[in-house]
N, C-alpha and C positions, 0 to 999 in steps of 0.2 A: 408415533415413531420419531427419532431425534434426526433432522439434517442437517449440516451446515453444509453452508455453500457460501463460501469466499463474504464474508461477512462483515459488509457494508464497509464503511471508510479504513479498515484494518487492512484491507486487500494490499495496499501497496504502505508505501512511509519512509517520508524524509528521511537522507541518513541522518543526516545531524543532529535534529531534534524530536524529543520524543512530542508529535503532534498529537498521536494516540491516546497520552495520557487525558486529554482536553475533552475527552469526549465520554458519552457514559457508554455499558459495552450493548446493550439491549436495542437493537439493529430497530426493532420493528416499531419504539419509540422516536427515534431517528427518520426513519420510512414516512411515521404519520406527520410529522411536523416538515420536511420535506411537502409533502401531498398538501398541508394546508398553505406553506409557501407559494404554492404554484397557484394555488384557488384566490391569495390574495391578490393575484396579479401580478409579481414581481417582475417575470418575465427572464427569468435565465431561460438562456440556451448553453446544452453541452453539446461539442460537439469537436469531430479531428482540426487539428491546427494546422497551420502552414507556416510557412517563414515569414508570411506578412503578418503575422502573428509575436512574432519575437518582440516587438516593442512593449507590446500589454504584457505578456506572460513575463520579460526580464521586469518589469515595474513589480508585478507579484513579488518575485525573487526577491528583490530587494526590501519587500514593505516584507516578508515573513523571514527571511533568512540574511538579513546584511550583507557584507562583505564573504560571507558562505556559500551566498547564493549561485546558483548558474549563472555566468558572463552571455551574452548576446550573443559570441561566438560559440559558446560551449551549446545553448539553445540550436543555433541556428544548423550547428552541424548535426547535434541529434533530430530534429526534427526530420533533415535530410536523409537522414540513416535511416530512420523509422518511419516512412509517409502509412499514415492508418493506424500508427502501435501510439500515437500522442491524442491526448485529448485537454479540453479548456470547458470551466462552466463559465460563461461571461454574465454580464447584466443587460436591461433593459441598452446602456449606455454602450456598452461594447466592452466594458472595462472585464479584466479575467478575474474573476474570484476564486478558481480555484484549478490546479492543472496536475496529471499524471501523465508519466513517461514509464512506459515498459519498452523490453526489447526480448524479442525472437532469442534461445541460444539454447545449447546443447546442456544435458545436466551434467556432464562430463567435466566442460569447464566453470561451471557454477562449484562443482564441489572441489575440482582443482585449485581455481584462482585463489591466493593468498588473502588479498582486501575487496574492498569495494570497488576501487579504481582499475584492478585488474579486469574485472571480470566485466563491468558497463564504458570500458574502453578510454576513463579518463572523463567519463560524465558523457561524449560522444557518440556510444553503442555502433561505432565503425565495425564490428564483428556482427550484426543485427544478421539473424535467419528467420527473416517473415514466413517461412515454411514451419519451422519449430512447434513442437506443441509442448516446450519445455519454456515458460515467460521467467525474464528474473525486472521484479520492478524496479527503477530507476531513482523516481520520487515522485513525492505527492507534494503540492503546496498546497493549500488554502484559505481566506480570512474569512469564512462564512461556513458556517455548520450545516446550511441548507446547501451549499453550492456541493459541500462536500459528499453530504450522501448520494445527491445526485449524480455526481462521476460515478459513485460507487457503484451506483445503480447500473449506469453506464457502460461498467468494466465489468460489472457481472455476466454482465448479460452480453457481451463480445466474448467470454471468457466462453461459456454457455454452445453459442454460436459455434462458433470454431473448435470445439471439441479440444481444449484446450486442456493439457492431463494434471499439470501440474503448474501454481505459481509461486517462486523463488523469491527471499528479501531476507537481507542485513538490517537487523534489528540491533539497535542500543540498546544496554543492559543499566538504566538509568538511577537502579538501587545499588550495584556494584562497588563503586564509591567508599559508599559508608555503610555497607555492609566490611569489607575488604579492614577498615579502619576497626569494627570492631572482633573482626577475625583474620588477624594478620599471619597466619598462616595458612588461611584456608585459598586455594585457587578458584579459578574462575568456572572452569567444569564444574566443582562444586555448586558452586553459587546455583549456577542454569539447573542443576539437577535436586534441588534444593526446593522443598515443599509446607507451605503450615495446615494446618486441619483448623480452620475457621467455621464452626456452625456444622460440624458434620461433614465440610466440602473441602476437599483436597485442591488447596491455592498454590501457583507459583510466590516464593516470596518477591519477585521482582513485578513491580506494579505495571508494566510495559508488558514483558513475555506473559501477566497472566493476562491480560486482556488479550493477546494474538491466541494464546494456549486455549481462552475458553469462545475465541471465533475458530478453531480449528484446525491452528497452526499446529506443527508439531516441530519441535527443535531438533535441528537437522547437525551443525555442529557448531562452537565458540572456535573464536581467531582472533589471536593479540593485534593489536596494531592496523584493525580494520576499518577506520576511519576516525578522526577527530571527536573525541567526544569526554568530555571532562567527568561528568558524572560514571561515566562506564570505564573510565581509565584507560580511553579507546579502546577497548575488547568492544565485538561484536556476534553476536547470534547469528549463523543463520538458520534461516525458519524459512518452513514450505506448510502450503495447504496445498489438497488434493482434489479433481474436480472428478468424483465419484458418478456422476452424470455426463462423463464425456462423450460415451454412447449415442447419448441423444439427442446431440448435435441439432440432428434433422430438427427436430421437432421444435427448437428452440426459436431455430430461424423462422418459424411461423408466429410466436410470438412477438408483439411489439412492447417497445418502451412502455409505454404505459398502462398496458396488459398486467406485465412484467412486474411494474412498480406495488400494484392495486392490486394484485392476486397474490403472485409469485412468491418475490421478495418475502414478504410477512412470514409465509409459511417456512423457509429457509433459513428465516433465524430463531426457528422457535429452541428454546434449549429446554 
């Protein structure tokens, strides 16, 4: 039988850039090399963040995202906003290699809000309803593909816990571009609904949405002008995945991290 379930580093994603592409889509390859990371000793920990945390997490920013990045203020208020919805995988050193921000919110204004900035408050998530079982992600940083599965691991399994029904994110459409250049009349709807038959398998042609598409996203709707982005012409997707196990909450919460990792996990990204 087929499950997904919020599959592995795709759960959440930078607006700006497409991080996703960096990575291959097969979770359980990802899992196992994670697992051997930790046998080597490396020594990450993930775990919630606080505001004395803002110094390591804006150095991230800056080494993945430049001038793009979260400012120390923008950090410091969402973290505030969100106490428990922020997470960090550090190293041995304390240094952050890799961080996710979601926020509590209603699906109402998720499908409302015009862009990105509307709808996560300006980067701040000042509208956060840690009640919600509606999440919309924030972003993801990382410079470590070990660190990153591990949030992912991380956010799965809060997501899990918490009975958490659905999670919401503005995807860049990063073939857009020049796709757009060689069909100048063709719109963006188009594009998002727009498929090739490679090997029998019915692909998105956008190399971003088909990776969310075959973790389980499904495209929810396209919005001009939804954040910065050169190759997407700033159009943005957005995309939800469904947490079809919300039910059994209970039973999750009995599971631990590393139950989770070693059993769990693997079997959730089989496709």
């Amino acid at each position: 039988m087929t499950m997904k379930i919020f599959s592995g580093p795709d759960i959440l994603y930078r607006h700006n850039q497409s991080l996703a592409e960096r990575f291959p889509f097969n979770l359980r390859e990802r899992v196992k090399r994670q697992i051997q990371s930790q046998e080597l000793g490396l020594g990450m920990v993930t775990r919630s963040v606080t505001v004395e945390d803002v110094s390591r997490l804006r150095r991230l920013e800056v080494e993945k995202w430049g001038k793009e990045g979260a400012s120390e203020y923008t950090l410091t208020r969402r973290i505030q906003n969100t106490p428990g919805f922020c997470w960090a995988t550090f190293d041995s050193r304390g240094e952050a290699l890799a961080s996710c921000f979601v926020m509590g919110t209603t699906k109402q204004k998720i499908l409302a809000s015009k862009d990105w900035y509307e709808t996560t408050d300006d980067g701040t998530a000042s509208s956060h309803e840690a009640s919600s079982l509606h999440w919309f992600g924030i972003s993801l940083s990382s410079k470590s593909e070990h660190a990153l599965a591990d949030i992912a691991i991380y956010m799965a399994l809060e997501v899990l816990r918490k009975g958490i029904r659905a999670v919401y994110l503005g995807s860049p459409m990063p073939g857009f571009a020049r796709w757009k250049q060689a069909n100048p009349m063709g719109t963006a709807m188009q594009y998002v609904t727009s498929w090739n038959l490679t090997k029998g398998k019915r692909l998105h042609i956008d190399p971003l949405l088909r990776s969310y598409v075959k973790a389980g996203f499904e495209i929810v709707d396209v919005l001009p002008n939804y954040f910065p982005h050169a190759r997407s012409l700033n159009w943005g997707a957005l995309i939800c995945i469904r947490n079809w196990l919300w039910f059994a909450s209970g039973l999750f919460k009995l599971v631990s991290k590393s139950m989770f990792r070693r059993n769990v996990m693997p079997l959730m990204s089989c496709h």
